[in-house]
C-alpha positions as CSV (number, residue, x, y, z in Angstrom):
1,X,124.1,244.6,-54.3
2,X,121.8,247.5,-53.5
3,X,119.2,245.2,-52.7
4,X,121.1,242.9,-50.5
5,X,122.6,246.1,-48.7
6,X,119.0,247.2,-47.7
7,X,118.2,244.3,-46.4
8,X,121.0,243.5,-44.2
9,X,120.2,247.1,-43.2
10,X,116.9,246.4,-42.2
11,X,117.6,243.2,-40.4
12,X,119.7,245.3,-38.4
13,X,117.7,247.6,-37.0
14,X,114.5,245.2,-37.6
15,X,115.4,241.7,-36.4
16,X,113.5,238.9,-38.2
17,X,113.3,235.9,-35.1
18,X,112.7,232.6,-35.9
19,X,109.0,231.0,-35.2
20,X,110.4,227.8,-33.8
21,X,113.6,228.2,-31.9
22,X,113.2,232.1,-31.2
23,X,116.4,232.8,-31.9
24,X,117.4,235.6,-35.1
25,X,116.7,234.0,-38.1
26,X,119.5,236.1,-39.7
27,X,117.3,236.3,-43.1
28,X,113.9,237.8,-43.5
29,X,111.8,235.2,-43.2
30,X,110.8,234.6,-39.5
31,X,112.7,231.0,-39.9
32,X,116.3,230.4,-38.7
33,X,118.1,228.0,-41.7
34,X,118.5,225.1,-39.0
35,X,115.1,225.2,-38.3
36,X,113.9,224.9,-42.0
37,X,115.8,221.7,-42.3
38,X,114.5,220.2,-39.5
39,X,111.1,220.4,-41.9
40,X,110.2,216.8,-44.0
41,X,109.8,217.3,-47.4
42,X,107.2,215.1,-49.0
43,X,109.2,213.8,-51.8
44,X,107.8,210.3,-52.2
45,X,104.2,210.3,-52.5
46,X,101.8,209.1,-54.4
47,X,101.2,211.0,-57.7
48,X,97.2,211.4,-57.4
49,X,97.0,212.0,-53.8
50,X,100.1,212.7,-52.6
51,X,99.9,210.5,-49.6
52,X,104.0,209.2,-48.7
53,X,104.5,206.2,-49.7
54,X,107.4,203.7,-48.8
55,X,110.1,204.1,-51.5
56,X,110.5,200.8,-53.7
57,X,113.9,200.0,-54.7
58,X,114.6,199.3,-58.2
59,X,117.4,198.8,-60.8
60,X,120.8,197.5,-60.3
61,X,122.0,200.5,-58.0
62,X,118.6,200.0,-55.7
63,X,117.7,203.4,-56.7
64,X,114.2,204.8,-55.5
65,X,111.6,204.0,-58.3
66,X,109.5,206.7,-59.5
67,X,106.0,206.9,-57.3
68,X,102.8,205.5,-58.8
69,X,99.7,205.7,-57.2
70,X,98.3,204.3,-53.7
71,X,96.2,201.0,-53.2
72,X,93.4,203.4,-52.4
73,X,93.3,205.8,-55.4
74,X,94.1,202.9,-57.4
75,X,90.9,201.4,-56.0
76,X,88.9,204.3,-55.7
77,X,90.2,207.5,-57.9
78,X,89.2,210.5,-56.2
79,X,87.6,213.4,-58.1
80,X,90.6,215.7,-58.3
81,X,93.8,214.8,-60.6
82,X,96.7,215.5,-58.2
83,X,97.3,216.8,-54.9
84,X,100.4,219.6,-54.6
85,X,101.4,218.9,-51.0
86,X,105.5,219.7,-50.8
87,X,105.6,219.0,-47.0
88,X,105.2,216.6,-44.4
89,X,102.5,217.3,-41.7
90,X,105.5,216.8,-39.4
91,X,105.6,218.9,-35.7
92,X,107.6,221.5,-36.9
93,X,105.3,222.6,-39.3
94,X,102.5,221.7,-37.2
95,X,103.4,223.9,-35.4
96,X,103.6,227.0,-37.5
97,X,100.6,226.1,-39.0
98,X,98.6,225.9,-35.5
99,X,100.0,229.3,-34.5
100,X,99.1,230.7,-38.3
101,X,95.4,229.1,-38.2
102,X,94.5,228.8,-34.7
103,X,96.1,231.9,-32.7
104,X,95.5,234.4,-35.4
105,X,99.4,235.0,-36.5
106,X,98.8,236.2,-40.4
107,X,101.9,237.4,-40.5
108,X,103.4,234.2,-40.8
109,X,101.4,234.0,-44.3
110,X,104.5,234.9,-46.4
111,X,106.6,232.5,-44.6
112,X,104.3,229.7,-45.5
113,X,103.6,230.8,-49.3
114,X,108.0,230.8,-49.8
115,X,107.7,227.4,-48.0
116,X,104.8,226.3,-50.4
117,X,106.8,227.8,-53.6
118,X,110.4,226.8,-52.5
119,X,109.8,223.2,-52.4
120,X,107.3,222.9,-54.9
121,X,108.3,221.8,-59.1
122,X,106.8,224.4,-61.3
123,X,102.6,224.2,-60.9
124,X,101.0,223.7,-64.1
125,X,99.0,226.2,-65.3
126,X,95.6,227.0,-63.7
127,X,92.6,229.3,-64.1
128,X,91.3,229.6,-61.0
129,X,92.7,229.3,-57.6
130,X,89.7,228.5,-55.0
131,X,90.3,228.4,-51.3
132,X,88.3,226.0,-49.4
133,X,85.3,227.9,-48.3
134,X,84.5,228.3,-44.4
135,X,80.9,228.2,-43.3
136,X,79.8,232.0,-42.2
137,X,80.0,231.2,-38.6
138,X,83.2,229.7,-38.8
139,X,84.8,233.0,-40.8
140,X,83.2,235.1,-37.9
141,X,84.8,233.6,-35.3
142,X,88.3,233.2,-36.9
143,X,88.2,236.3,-38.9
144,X,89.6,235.0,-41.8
145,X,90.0,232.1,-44.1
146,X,93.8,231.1,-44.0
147,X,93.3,229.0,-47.4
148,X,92.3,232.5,-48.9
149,X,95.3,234.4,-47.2
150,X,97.5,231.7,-48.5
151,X,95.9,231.9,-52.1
152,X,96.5,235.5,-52.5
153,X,100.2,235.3,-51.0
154,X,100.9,232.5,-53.7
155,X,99.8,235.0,-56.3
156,X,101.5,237.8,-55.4
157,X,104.8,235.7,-55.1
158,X,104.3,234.0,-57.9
159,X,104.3,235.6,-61.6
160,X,103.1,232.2,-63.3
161,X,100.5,231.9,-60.7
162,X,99.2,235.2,-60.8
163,X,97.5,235.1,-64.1
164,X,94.7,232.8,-62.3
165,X,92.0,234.5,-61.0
166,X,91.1,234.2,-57.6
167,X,87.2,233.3,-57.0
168,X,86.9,233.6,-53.2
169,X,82.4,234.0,-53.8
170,X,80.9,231.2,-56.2
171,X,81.4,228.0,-53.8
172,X,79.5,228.4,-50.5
173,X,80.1,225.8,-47.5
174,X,76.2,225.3,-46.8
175,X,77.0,224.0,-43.1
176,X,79.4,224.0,-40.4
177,X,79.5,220.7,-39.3
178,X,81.9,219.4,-36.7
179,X,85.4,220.6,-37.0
180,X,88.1,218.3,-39.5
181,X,90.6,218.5,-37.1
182,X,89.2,216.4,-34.2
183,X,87.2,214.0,-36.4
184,X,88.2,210.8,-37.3
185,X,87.8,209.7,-41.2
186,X,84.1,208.4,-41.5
187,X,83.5,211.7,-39.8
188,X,85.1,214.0,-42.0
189,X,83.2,212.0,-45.0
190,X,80.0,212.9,-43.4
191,X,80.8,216.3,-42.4
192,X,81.3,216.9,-46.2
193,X,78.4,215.0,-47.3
194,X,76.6,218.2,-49.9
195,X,78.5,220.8,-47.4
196,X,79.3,222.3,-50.5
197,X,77.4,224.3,-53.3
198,X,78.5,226.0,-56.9
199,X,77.2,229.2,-57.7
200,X,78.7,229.4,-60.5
201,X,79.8,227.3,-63.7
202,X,83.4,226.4,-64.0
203,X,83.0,225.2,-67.8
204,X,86.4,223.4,-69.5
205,X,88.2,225.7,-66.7
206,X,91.0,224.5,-64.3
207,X,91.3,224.8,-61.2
208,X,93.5,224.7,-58.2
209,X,91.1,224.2,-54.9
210,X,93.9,226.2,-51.8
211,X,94.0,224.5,-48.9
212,X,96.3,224.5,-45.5
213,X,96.5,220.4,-44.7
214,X,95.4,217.6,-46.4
215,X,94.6,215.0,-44.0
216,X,91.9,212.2,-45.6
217,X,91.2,214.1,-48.5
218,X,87.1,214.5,-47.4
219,X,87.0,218.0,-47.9
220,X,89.0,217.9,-51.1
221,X,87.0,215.3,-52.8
222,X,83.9,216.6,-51.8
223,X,84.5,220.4,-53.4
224,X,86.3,218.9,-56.2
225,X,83.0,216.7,-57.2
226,X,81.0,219.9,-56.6
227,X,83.4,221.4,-59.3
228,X,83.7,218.6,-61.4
229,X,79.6,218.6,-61.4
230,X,79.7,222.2,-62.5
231,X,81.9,221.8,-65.7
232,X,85.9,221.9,-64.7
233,X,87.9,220.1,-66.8
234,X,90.8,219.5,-64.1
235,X,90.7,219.9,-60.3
236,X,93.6,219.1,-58.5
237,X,94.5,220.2,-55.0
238,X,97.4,222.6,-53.5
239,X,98.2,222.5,-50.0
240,X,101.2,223.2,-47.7
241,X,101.3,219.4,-46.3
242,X,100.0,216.2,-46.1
243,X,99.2,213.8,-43.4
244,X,101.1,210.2,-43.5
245,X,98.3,207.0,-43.5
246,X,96.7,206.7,-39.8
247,X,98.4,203.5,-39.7
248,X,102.3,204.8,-40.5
């Protein structure tokens, strides 16, 4: 009761206001409640890669079956286990994300970690969380690596996932390439083509590789083989959304 008294206290004389519609959120997270359900959760996807799939109907009641895997991990398993991806890379979210990422608002970093954590089933336990690494040049002229701002908000959030330890030096993105997010899919494979090097040896460990979006999976895959090369046991992948298929 305390605890709910101080905070209705300080969202008096501190207004939280919503990053979408502008309006008072009317909680302290800087999203209104009508706003957060405009958001698409990412509830039927495929269990490797997390990619939505169309729900199959099954049983006498048509019920959604349980999701299996996608023509294309079926195919061609990638080198992680399992992508976390809770959300749809709808325009909502896009938006956020953009203004987070691209216009330098940090403080929407705890939003985006409750998000992450609200809609997400209990991860399983890791040893190491690793944010994607940015290339030097990259860092300097963003200031920051919003898959590592996002990794340490997830651990101080999150008691289960704080016993991880968060290894921010012993991968190294050995070249910038052309930015993911205007390049199509042979482009991104490319880009990631040995962008990545291991400095240090990841024996029998797990580990959780941090990332904001997963669109095609390039970067993923690529830093999870690097991983995989230097002794983990299990990779899998925890990000905030996922893109559908180009062709959904």
């Amino acid at each position: 009761m305390v605890n709910s008294l101080g905070a209705a206290m300080l969202e008096g004389l501190f207004p939280t206001y919503c990053v979408l519609c502008g309006l008072r959120s009317l909680r302290p997270m800087p999203l209104c409640g009508s706003c957060e359900a405009e958001l698409q959760a990412n509830s039927h996807c495929c269990s490797r890669c997390a990619i939505p799939l169309s729900p199959v109907r099954s049983g006498s009641k048509g019920e959604p079956a349980p999701p299996g895997l996608c023509g294309r991990c079926l195919q061609a398993p990638p080198p992680f286990q399992r992508v976390v991806a809770p959300w749809l890379y709808c325009e909502s979210l896009a938006h956020i994300i953009h203004r987070w990422k691209f216009s330098g608002e940090t403080r929407l970093t705890p939003l985006l970690a409750q998000l992450w954590l609200r809609q997400s089933a209990a991860p399983d336990p890791v040893d190491i969380l690793l944010p994607v690494p940015l290339h030097w040049r990259r860092l300097w002229w963003r200031g920051f690596n919003q898959a590592e701002l996002l990794a340490r908000q997830l651990r101080s959030l999150a008691p289960d996932i704080r016993a991880a330890r968060l290894d921010c030096r012993s991968v190294r993105r050995r070249r910038a390439g052309t930015a993911q997010a205007r390049a199509g899919a042979a482009q991104r494979i490319a880009n990631m083509r040995d962008a990545f090097t291991a400095h240090g040896r990841y024996a029998n460990l797990r580990i959780a590789i941090v990332d904001d979006v997963l669109t095609t999976g390039a970067t993923a895959a690529a830093l999870a083989g690097v991983l995989r090369g230097a002794g983990a046991s299990h990779v899998e992948v925890w990000c905030l959304a996922r893109t559908p298929a180009p062709d959904t």
